[in-house]
C-alpha positions as CSV (number, residue, x, y, z in Angstrom):
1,X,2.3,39.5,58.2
2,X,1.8,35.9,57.3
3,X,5.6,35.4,59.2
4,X,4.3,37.4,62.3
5,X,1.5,34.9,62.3
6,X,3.8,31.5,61.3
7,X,6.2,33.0,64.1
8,X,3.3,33.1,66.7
9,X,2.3,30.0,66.3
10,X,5.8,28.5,66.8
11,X,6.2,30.4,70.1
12,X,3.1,29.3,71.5
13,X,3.8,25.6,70.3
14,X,7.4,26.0,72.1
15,X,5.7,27.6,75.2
16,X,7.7,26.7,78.0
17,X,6.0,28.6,80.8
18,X,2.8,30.6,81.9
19,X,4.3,33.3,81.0
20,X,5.9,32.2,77.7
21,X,2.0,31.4,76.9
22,X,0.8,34.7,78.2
23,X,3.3,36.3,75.6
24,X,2.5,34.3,72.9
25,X,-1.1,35.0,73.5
26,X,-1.0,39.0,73.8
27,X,2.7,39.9,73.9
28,X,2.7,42.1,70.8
29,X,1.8,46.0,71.0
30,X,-1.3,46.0,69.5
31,X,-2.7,43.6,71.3
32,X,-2.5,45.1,74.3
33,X,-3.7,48.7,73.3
34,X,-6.9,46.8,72.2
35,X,-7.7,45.0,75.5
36,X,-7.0,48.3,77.1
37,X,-9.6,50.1,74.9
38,X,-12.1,47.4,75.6
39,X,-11.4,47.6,79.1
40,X,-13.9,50.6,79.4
41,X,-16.7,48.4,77.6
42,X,-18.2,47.6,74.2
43,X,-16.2,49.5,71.4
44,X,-16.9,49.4,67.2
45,X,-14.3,48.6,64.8
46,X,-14.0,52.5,63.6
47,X,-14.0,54.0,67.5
48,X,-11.1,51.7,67.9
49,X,-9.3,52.6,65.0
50,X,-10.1,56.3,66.6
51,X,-9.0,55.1,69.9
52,X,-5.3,53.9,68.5
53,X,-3.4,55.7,66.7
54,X,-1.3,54.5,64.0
55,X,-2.7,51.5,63.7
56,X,-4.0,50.2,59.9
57,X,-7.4,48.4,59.3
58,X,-5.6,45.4,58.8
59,X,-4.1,44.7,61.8
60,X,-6.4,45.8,63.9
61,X,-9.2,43.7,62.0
62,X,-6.5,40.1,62.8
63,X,-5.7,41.5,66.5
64,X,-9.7,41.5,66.8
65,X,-10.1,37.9,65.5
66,X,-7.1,36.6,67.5
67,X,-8.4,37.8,70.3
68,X,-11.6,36.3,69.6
69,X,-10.4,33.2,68.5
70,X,-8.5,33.1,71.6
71,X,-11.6,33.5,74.0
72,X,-10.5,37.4,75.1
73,X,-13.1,39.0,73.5
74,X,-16.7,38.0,71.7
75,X,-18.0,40.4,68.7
76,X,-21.8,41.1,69.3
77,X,-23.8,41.8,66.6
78,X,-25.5,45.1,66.3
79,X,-27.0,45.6,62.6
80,X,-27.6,42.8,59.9
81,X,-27.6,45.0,57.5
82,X,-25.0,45.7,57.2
83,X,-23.8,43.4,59.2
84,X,-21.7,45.2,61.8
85,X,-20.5,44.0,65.6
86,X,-19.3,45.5,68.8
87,X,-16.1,43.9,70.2
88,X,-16.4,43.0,74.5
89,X,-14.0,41.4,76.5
90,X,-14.8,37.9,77.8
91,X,-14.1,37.6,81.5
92,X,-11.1,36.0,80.9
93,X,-10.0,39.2,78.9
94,X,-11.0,41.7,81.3
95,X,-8.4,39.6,83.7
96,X,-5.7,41.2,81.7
97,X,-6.4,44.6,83.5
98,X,-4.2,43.8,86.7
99,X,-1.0,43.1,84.5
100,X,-1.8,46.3,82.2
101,X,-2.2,47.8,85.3
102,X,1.9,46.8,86.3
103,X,3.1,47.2,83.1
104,X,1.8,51.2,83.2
105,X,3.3,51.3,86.1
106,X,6.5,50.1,84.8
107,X,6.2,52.3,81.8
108,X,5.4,55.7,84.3
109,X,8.5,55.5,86.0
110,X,10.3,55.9,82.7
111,X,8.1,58.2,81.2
112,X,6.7,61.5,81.4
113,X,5.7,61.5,84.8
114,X,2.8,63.9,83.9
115,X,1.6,61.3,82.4
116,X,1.2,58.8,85.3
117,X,-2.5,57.6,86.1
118,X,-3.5,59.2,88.9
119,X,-6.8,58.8,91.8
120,X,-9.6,60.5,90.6
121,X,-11.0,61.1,94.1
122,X,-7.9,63.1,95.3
123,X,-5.3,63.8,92.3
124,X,-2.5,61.2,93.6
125,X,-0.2,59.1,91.4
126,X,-1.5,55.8,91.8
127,X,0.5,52.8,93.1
128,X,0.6,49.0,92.3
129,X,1.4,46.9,94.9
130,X,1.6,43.1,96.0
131,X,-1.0,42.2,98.1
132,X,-1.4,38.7,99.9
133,X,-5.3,37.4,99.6
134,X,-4.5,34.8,101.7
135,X,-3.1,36.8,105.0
136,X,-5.2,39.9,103.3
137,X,-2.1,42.1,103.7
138,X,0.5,44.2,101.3
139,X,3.8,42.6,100.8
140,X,6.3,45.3,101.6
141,X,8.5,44.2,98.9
142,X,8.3,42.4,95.7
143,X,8.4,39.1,96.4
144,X,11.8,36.8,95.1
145,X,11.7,35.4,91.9
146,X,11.7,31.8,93.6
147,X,8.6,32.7,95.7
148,X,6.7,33.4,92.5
149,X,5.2,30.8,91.1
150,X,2.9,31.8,87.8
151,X,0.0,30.0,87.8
């Protein structure tokens, strides 16, 4: 593990890009399973173990401080003795829920599609789109790799 975290480092020194940083930052498995069970609120240490399976104590326990020491998340104290916190995502770390959001998007049209999030008002697969804020309007396409510019 010590290599995974030497290796880290050295990517996000070498960061060339946003999105070389955003990778660096939360572009490991784990990672992203945990902001995704945060994104439904406050969570403890053992209902997120529950929540992802396969995981060990260990990891999870460095993804958590990462992620805090990164300013995704802040643990809030909830008993001093013993002392014991519930993990929260920052504002900063709930903004990771529009690029989950494409990336299960991605990963439904090669999966199950059973599996694919769906509308809870209605039953229908759920789409991500572009959407322009700016002429509030849906791009009908993607837009080109040189009209994206990652801020």
């Amino acid at each position: 593990m010590r290599t995974a975290t030497i290796s880290l480092m050295a990517q996000r020194e070498t960061a060339s890009s946003p999105l070389a940083e955003a990778l660096a930052r939360v572009g490991d498995r784990w990672t992203l399973l945990v902001v995704e069970a945060l994104l439904a609120g406050p969570q403890r240490f053992n209902d997120l173990l529950g929540q992802l399976p396969g995981i060990a104590a260990n990891i999870l326990s460095e993804r958590l401080k990462r992620l805090e020491r990164d300013g995704l998340l802040v643990a809030r104290p909830y008993s001093d003795r013993p002392p014991r916190v519930a993990y929260q995502l920052t504002a900063e770390g709930r903004e990771l829920a529009g690029a989950l959001r494409l990336l299960a998007a991605w990963g439904t049209g090669h999966a199950d599609p059973a599996q694919a999030p769906v509308h809870s008002a209605c039953g229908t697969p759920v789409e991500a789109r572009w959407y322009c804020p700016t002429c509030d309007h849906l791009v009908d396409d993607e837009p080109q790799q040189s009209d994206v510019h990652y801020m």
